[in-house]
N, C-alpha and C positions, 0 to 999 in steps of 0.2 A: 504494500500500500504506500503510496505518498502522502504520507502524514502531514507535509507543510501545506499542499494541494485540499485537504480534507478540512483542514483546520480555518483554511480560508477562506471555505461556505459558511461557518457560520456568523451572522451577522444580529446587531440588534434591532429594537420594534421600526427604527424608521423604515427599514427597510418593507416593510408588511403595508404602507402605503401607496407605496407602486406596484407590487405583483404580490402573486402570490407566493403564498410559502409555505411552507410545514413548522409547526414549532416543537425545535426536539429540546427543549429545556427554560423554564421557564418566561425568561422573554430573549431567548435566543429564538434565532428562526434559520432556515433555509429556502432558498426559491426552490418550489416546489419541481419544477425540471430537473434540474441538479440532483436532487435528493430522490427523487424516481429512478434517477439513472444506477444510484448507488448499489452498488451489492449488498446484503444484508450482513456480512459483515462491516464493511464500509460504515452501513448507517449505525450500526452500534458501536463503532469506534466512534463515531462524531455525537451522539447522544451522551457518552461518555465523556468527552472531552467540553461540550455544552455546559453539561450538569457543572463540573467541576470546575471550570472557569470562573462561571459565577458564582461559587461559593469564597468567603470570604476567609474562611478558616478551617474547612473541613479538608480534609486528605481522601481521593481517590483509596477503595480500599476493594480486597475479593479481584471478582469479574473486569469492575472497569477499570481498575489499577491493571491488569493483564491485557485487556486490549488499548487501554492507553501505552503502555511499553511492547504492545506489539509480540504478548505470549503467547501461546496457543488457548484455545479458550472454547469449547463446544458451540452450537450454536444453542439458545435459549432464548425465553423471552427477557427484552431488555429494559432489567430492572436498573439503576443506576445504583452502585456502593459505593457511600460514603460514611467517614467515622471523624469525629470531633478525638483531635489528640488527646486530651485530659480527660475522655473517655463521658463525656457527658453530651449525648444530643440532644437537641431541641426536644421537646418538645410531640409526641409522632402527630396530633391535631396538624404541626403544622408543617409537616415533610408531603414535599410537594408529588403529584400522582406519577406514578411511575418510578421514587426514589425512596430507599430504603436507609437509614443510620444506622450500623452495627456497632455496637457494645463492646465497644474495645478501646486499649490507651495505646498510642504511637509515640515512639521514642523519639527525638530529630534524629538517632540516626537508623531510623528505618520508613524514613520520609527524604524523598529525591525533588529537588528544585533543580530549575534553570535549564540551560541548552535549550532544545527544538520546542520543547513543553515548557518555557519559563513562566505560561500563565497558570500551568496546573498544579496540584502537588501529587503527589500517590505513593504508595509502599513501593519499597524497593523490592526487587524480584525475586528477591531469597524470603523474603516477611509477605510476598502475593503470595507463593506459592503455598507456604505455611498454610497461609491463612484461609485458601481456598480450599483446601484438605478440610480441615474443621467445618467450613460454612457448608460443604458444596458436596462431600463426600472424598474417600480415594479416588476414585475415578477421575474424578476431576483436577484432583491434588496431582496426582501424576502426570496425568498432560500438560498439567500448567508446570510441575519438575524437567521434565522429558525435552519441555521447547529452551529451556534455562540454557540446555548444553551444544545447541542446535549452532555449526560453522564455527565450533571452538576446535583448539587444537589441543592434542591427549594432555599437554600440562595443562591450559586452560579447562579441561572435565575432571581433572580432580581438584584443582580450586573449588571450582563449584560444587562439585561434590562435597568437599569440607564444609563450604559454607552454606550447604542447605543442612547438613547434617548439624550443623554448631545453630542454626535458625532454629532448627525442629528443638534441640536444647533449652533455649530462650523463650520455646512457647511452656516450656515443662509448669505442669501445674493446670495451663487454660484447658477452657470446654471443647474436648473431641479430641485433643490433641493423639492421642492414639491412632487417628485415621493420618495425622502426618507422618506420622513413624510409620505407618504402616505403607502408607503411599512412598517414603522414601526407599524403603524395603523394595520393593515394586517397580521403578522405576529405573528407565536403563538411556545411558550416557549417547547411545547409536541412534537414537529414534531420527526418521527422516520427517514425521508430518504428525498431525492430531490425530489423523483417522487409523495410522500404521500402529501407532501409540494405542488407539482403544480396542484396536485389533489382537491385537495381544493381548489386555488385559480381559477381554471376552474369554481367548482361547484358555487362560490361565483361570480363570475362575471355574471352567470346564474339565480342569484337571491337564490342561494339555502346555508344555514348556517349549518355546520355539527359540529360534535364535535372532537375532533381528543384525540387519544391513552384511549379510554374508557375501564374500567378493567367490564366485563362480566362475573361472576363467577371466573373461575380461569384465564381464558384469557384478555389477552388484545387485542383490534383490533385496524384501525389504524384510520376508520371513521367510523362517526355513525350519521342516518337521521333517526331516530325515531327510529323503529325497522329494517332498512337496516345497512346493515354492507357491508362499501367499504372498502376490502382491495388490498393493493397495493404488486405484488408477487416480488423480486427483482431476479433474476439471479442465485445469489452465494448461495442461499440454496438449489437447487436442481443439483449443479458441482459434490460435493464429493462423498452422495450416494442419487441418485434420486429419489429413489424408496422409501429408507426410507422418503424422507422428503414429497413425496405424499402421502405416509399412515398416517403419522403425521398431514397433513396438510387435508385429508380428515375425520380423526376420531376428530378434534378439528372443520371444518364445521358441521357435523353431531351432535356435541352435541351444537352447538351455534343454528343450525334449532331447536333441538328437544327445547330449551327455547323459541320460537315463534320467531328465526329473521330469516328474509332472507341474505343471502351475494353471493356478486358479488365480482368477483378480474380482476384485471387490471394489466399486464405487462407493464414496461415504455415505449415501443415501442409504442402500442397504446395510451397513453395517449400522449405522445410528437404528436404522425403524425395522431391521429383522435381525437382530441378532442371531436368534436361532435357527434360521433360517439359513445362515450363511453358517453356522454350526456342523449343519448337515449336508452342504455343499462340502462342506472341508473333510470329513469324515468318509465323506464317501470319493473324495479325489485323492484321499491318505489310501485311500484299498486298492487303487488303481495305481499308483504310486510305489506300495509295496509289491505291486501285480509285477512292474518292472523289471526290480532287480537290484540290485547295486552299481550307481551309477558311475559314470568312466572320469570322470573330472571330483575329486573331492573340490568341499569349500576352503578356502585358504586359513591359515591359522591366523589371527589377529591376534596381533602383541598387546599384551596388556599393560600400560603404564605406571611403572614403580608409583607405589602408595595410592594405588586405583583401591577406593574404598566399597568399590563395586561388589567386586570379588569376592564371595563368601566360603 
């Protein structure tokens, strides 16, 4: 997303006397064109960054502290999270429709000012992620962990690793906090996307342990169950040219079968609204898979980075 491009739809009331507009937060607005045009994650990043703008003391927190810095973050309905530092919010009579104040204290140093957001404030990404665990479930605590370590390099994911695992510390005591521990648990430094991420945690709640972003020759895939290859398709490679990216993506199938694996793909639509459905897609391309044989190209070993906290 171009977060400078997003941020500079939203505008205040004068604008609502010459066109039309949507109002995503109090008396912010958008010209309604603009805002039709948006993706739906789009408009929940700018609903997020509305709300928060015009608050005068409250801290982005949850959800919209993650899609303010740009986490991985399910799609839901878009409630705005905000939390008053010193842990007291208004009033709920007068929290405005669609924004929610969670019950929490914010340290300054788990509140991020200035740079490209200098009008916002929000939890930093190690206290979002925490903190989404608690409100929101594992599920959710993991994908908002998992995007943490996303285009880092093997010492930059054990930083982070330290320092989700020192966060999860620092919540010791608060309400749920066991679903951070446990989401930390859970969570793994290779994830390539949200949906690859919940993909796994499906398969693993079903009893089933996969391996994720395995190098097969010259490819990478995104999971791997012996010789099955689950991958996960996302949207934006087949927008610009279609066509090329099904030739692409059928001539790299065809040569991962011709090495003895099978592979299934999964849209995140299906995976978010059938779970189990794709459950039994996978079960039954694991028996055709084992039908095979033992394939002629093993996955490569991936080196694991001294003091990888990962590693159990």
């Amino acid at each position: 997303m171009d977060y400078s491009a997003l941020m500079k739809l939203v505008a205040g009331p004068s604008i609502v006397e010459k066109h039309e507009c949507v109002q995503v937060a109090g008396n912010r607005f958008v010209l309604a064109d603009a805002w039709h045009a948006l993706k739906t994650h789009e408009q929940q990043y700018v609903r997020s960054y509305a709300a928060v703008a015009r608050a005068k003391k409250a801290v982005a927190v949850g959800r919209s502290a993650a899609r303010i810095m740009g986490m991985w973050v399910l799609p839901a309905e878009c409630e705005v999270e905000l939390a008053m530092p010193n842990g007291h919010p208004p009033p709920k009579s007068q929290w405005p429709e669609g924004l929610v104040y969670r019950h929490m204290t914010i340290p300054d140093s788990d509140i991020l000012t200035g740079g490209l957001k200098r009008e916002v404030r929000c939890t930093t990404g190690y206290r979002t992620a925490v903190d989404i665990a608690r409100i929101h479930g594992v599920r959710e605590g993991v994908i908002a962990m998992d995007s943490l370590f996303r285009d880092q390099s093997d010492a930059n994911k054990v930083v982070t690793w330290n320092n989700l695992q020192k966060a999860v510390e620092r919540a010791r005591g608060k309400d749920k906090v066991r679903w951070a521990r446990e989401a930390l648990e859970q969570c793994s430094p290779y994830s390539e996307s949200p949906y690859e991420t919940l993909m796994r945690l499906i398969l693993l709640e079903h009893g089933i342990v996969v391996d994720v972003q395995q190098q097969i020759g010259k490819y990478i895939v995104d999971l791997l169950w012996g010789t099955l290859i689950i991958e996960i398709d996302g949207y934006v490679k087949f927008e610009d040219k279609p066509s090329e990216a099904v030739r692409k993506q059928l001539l790299r199938e065809n040569r991962l079968k011709e090495m003895g694996y099978e592979v299934i793909r999964f849209f995140p639509w299906e995976i978010q609204n059938d779970p189990e459905g794709c459950i039994a897609r996978i079960l039954e391309a694991k028996a055709r898979a084992d039908a095979r044989g033992p394939a002629s190209v093993l996955p490569a070993i991936i080196p694991v980075p001294e003091g990888a906290g990962w590693v159990k």
